[in-house]
C-alpha positions as CSV (number, residue, x, y, z in Angstrom):
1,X,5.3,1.6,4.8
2,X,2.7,1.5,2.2
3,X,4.6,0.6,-0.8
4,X,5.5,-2.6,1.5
5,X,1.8,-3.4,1.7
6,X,1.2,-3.0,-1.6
7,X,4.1,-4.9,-2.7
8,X,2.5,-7.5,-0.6
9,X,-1.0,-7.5,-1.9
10,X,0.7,-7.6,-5.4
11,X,2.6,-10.4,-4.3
12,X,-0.8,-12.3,-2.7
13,X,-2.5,-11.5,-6.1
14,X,-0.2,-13.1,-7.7
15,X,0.3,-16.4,-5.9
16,X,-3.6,-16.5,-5.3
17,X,-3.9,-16.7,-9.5
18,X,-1.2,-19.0,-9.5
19,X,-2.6,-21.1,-7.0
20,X,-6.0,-21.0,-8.5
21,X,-4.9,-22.0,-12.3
22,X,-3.0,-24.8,-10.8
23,X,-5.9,-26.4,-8.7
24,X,-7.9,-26.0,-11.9
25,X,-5.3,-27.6,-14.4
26,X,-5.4,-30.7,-11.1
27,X,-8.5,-31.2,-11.3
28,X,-9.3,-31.1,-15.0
29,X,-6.3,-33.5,-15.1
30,X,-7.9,-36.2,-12.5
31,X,-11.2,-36.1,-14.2
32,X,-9.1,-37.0,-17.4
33,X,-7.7,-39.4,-15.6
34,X,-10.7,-41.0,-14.2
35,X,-12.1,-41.1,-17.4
36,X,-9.2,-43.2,-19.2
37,X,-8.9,-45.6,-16.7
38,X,-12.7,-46.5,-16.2
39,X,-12.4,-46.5,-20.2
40,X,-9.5,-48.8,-20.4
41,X,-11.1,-51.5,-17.7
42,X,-14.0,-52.1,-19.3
43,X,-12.8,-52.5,-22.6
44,X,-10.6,-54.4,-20.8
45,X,-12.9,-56.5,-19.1
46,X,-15.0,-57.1,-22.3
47,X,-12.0,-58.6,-24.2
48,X,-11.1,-60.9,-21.5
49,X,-14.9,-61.9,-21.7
50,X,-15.0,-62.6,-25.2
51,X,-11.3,-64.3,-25.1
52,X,-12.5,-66.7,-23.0
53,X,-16.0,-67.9,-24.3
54,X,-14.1,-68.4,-27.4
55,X,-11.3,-70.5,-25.4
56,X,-14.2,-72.4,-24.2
57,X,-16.0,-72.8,-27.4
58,X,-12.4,-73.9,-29.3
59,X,-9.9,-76.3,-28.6
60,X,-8.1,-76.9,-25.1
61,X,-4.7,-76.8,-27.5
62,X,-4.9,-72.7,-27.2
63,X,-3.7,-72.4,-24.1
64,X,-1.7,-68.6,-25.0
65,X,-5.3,-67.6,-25.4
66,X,-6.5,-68.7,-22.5
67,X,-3.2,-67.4,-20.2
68,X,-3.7,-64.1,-22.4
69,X,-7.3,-63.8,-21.2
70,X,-5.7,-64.4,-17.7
71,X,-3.4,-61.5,-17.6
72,X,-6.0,-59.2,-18.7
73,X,-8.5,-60.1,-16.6
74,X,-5.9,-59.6,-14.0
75,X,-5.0,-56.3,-15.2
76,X,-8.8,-54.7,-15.6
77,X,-9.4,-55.8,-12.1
78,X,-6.2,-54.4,-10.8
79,X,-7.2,-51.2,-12.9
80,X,-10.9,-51.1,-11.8
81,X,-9.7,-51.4,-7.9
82,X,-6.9,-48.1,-8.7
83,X,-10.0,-46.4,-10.0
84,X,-12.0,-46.8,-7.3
85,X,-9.2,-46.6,-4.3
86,X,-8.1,-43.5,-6.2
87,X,-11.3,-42.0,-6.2
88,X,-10.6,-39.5,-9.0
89,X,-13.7,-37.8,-8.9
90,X,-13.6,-36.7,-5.4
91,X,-10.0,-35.3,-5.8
92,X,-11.0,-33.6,-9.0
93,X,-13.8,-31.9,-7.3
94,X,-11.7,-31.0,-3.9
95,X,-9.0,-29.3,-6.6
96,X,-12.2,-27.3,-8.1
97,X,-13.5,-26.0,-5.0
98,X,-9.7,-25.2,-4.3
99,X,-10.0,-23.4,-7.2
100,X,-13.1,-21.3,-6.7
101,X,-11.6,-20.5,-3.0
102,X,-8.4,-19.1,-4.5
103,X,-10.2,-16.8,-7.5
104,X,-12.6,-15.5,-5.0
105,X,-9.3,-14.3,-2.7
106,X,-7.7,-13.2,-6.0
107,X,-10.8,-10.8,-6.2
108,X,-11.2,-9.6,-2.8
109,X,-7.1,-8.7,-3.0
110,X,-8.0,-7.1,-6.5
């Protein structure tokens, strides 16, 4: 009977680490995330701001330009609303504390 419990402690301690590691790995990986795709939009966002004062300042013959500046504009706001409706930040730090919860049961079964 006691080699069964300690089979199963062993077994805990194990899938507690597990668990722990992976929530950390998460939530390093969704703060990387965040950061990318708040990067991307507003350099995004800052070429489709220059692309079109210069559209306005040039000739109305450019019109790819103009459509190109379109899409991308498009594209950062579709990219800023993921961001935000993502929340990456908030996930990332629910994965952490996730985390912390599984290494502290790793130690108590220790």
């Amino acid at each position: 009977m006691m080699e069964n419990k300690e089979q199963l402690l062993e077994k805990w301690h194990r899938g507690s680490g597990i668990m722990h590691i992976s929530h950390l790995i998460t939530a390093s990986r969704h703060q990387r995330f965040h950061r990318i795709v708040g990067t991307f939009s507003s350099s995004l966002s800052a070429i489709v701001a220059t692309s079109i004062f210069v559209a306005a300042l040039e000739d109305s013959s450019q019109m790819a330009l103009y459509y190109t500046a379109s899409g991308l504009s498009l594209l950062a706001a579709e990219l800023s609303a993921a961001n935000s409706i993502l929340n990456f930040p908030k996930s990332a730090e629910a994965h952490q504390r996730a985390g912390s919860m599984f290494q502290g049961l790793r130690r108590k079964l220790k």
